[in-house]
C-alpha positions as CSV (number, residue, x, y, z in Angstrom):
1,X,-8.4,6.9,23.4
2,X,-4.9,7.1,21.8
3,X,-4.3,7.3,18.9
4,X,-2.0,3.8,19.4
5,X,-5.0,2.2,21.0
6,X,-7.2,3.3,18.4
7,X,-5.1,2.1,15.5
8,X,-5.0,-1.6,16.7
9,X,-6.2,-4.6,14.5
10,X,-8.3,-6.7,16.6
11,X,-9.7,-8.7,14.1
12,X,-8.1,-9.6,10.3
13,X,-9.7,-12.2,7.9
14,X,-9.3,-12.0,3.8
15,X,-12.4,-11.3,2.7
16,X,-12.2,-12.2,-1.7
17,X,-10.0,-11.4,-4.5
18,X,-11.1,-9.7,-8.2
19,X,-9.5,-10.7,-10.8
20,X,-11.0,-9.1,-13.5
21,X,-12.2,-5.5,-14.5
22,X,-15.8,-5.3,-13.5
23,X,-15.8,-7.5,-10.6
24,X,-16.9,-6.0,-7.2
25,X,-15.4,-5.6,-3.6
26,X,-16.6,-8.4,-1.4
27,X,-18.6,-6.0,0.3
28,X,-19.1,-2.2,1.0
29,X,-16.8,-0.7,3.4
30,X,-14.3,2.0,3.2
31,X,-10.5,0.9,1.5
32,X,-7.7,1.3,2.1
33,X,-4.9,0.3,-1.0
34,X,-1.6,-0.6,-1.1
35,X,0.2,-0.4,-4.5
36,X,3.7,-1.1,-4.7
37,X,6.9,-2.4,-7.3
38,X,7.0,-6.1,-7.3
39,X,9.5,-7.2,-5.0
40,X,8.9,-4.1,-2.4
41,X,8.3,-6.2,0.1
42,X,4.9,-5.7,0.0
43,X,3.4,-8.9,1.5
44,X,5.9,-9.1,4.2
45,X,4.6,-5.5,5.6
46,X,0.9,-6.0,5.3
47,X,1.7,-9.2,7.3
48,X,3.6,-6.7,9.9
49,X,0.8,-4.2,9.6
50,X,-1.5,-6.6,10.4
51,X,-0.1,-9.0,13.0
52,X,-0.3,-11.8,11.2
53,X,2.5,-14.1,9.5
54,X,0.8,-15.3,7.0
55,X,-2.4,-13.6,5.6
56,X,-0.5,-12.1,2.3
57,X,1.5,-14.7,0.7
58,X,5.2,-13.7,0.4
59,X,6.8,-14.9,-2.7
60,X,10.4,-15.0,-4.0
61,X,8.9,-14.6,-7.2
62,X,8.4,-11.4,-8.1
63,X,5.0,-10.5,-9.8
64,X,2.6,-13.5,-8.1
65,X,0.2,-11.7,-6.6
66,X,-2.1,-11.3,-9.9
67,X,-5.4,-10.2,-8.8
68,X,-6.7,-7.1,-6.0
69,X,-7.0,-9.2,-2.4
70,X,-9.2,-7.3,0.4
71,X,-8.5,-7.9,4.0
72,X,-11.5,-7.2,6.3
73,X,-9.9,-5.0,9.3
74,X,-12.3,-4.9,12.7
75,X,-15.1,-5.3,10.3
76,X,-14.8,-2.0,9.8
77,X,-12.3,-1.3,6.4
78,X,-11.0,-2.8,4.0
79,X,-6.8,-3.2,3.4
80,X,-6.5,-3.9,-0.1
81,X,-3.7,-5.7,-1.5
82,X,-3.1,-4.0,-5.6
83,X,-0.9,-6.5,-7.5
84,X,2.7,-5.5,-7.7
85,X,3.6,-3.4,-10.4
86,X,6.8,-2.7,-13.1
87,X,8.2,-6.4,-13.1
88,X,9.7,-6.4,-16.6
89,X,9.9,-10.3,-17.6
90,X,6.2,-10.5,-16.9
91,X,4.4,-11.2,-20.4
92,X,3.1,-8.7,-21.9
93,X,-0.1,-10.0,-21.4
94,X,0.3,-9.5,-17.4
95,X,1.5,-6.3,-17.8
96,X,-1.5,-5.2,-19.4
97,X,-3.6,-7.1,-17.6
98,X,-2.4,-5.5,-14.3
99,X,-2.5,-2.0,-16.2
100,X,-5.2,-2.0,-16.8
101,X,-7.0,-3.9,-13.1
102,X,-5.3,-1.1,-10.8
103,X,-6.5,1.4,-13.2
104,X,-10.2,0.8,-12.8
105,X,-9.8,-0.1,-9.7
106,X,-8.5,3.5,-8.7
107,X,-11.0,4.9,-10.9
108,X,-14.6,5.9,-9.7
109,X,-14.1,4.0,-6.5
110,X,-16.3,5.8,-4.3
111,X,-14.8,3.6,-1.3
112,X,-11.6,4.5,-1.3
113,X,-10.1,5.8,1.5
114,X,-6.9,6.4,0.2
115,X,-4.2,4.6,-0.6
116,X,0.0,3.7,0.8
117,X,2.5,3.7,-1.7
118,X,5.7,1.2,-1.0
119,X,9.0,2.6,-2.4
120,X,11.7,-0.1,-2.0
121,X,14.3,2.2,0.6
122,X,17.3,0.9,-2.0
123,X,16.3,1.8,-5.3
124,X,14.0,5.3,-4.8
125,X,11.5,6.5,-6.9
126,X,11.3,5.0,-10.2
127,X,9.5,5.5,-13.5
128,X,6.8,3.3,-12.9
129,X,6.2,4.8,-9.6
130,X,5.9,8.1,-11.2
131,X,3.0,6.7,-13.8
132,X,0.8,5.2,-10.2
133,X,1.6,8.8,-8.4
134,X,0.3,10.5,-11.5
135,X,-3.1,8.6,-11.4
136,X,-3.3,9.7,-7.8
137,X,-2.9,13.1,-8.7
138,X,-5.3,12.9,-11.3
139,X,-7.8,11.6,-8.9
140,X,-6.8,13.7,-5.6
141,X,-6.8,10.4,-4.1
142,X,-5.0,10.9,-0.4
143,X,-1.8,9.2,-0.6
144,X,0.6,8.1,2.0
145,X,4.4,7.0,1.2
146,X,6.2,4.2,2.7
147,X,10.1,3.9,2.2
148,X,10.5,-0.5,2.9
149,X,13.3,-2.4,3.8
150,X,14.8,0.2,5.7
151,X,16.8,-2.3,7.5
152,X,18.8,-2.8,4.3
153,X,20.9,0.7,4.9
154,X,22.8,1.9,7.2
155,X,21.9,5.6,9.2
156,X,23.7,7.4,6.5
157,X,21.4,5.9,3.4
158,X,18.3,5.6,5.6
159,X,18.4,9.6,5.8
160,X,19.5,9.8,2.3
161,X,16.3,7.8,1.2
162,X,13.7,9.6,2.4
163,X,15.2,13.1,1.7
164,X,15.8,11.8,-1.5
165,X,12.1,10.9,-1.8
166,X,10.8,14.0,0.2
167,X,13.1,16.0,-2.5
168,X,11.2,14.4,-5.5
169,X,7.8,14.7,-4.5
170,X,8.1,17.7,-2.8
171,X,6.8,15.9,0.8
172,X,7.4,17.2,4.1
173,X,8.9,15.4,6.6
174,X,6.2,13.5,8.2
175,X,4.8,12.3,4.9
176,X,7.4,9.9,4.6
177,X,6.9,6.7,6.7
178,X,10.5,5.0,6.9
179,X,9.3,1.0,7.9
180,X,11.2,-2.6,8.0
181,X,8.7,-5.7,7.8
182,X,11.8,-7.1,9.0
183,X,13.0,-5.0,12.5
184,X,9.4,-3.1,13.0
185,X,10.7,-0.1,12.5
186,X,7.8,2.6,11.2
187,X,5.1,0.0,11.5
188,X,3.5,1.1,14.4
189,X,3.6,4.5,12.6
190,X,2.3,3.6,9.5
191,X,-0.6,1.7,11.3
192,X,-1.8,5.0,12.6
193,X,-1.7,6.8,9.7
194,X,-3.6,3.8,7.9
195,X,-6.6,4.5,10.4
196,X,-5.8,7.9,10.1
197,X,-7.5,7.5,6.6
198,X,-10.5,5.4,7.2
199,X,-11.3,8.1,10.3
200,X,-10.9,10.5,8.1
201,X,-13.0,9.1,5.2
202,X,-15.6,8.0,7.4
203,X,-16.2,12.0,8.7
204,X,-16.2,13.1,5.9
205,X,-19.1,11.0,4.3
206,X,-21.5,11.0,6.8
């Protein structure tokens, strides 16, 4: 089997939310996270990832999505939908709130599979960003990177953003996933790598 054959969702259905510290997954099965700034474009490439236009809302406002959403893949994984981090008029309240449900959530989860980080193509790596990637780090949880809206630049800034990225993280060249929810561009790649996790995962706890 290919590796494109064996990276297609068959079957997508959204399985529960948490809202709260202390709530469990909807069931046991290997996760796979996606964190990202609000307004990343987040929802709109899940919905590409998946084949499906609607499953994750897609807002205009940023910082809706408020609790952690789990997508059932091929009952076989979970895609997990982190709420969107670093929006500043968010009360305080949120913030912390937020804080505070991606942190536990990244914490002791013994289903994680690992996790894709979105970095918005046109702003880069920003402070916020940083504080997520040093939580990963922390945990040795196996990260990918995603540059999004890639459609946004021209040739010139599209290879400027991911060496840029590359550059601050110190990633080689095929750890940087360069997609558009909008074009398709680096979904079908990014799709792979995503079952590239939950195969690996899976050997390895067996």
């Amino acid at each position: 089997m290919s590796g494109t054959e064996g990276a297609r969702v068959r079957q997508v259905e959204f399985a529960g939310a948490i809202g709260a510290s202390g709530q469990n997954p909807p069931g046991q099965f290997p996760q796979v996270a996606v964190a990202g700034r609000s307004n990343c474009g987040k929802s709109s490439l899940i919905n590409k990832l998946v084949g499906r236009k609607k499953l994750a809302r897609v807002s205009q406002v940023p910082g809706k999505t408020r609790e952690i959403n789990f997508y059932l893949i091929n009952d076989r994984f979970f895609l997990t939908d982190l709420p969107g981090y670093g929006f500043a008029r968010a009360p305080e309240a949120a913030r912390k709130h937020w804080h505070v449900l991606i942190e536990n959530f990244l914490t002791d989860n013994t289903d994680l599979a690992g996790i894709i980080v979105l970095i918005d193509a046109r702003r880069g790596l920003l402070t916020q960003d940083e504080q997520l990637l040093g939580w990963l780090a922390d945990l040795q949880i196996p990260t990918l990177f995603a540059l999004t809206k890639i459609d946004k630049l021209n040739r010139s800034g599209k290879k400027k953003a991911e060496a840029a990225l590359r550059k601050d993280l110190d990633l080689h060249e095929d750890q940087v996933i360069a997609t558009s929810a909008h074009s398709g561009d680096g979904v079908d790649a990014l799709r792979e790598s995503m079952f590239a996790l939950v195969d690996s995962f899976s050997t390895e706890t067996v």
